[in-house]
C-alpha positions in Angstrom: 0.0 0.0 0.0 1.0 3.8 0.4 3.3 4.7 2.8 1.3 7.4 4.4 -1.2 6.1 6.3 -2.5 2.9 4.5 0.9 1.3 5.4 -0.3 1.3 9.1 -3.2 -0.6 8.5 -1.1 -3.6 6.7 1.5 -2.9 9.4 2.2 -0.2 12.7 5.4 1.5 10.4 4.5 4.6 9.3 2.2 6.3 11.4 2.8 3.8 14.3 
């Protein structure tokens, strides 16, 4: 996904 904010919903990385 997009490594803003839908990247947290696949996996806690981005936004935390």
């Amino acid at each position: 996904t997009f490594p803003l904010d839908l990247a947290a919903i696949e996996a806690p990385s981005t936004n935390g």
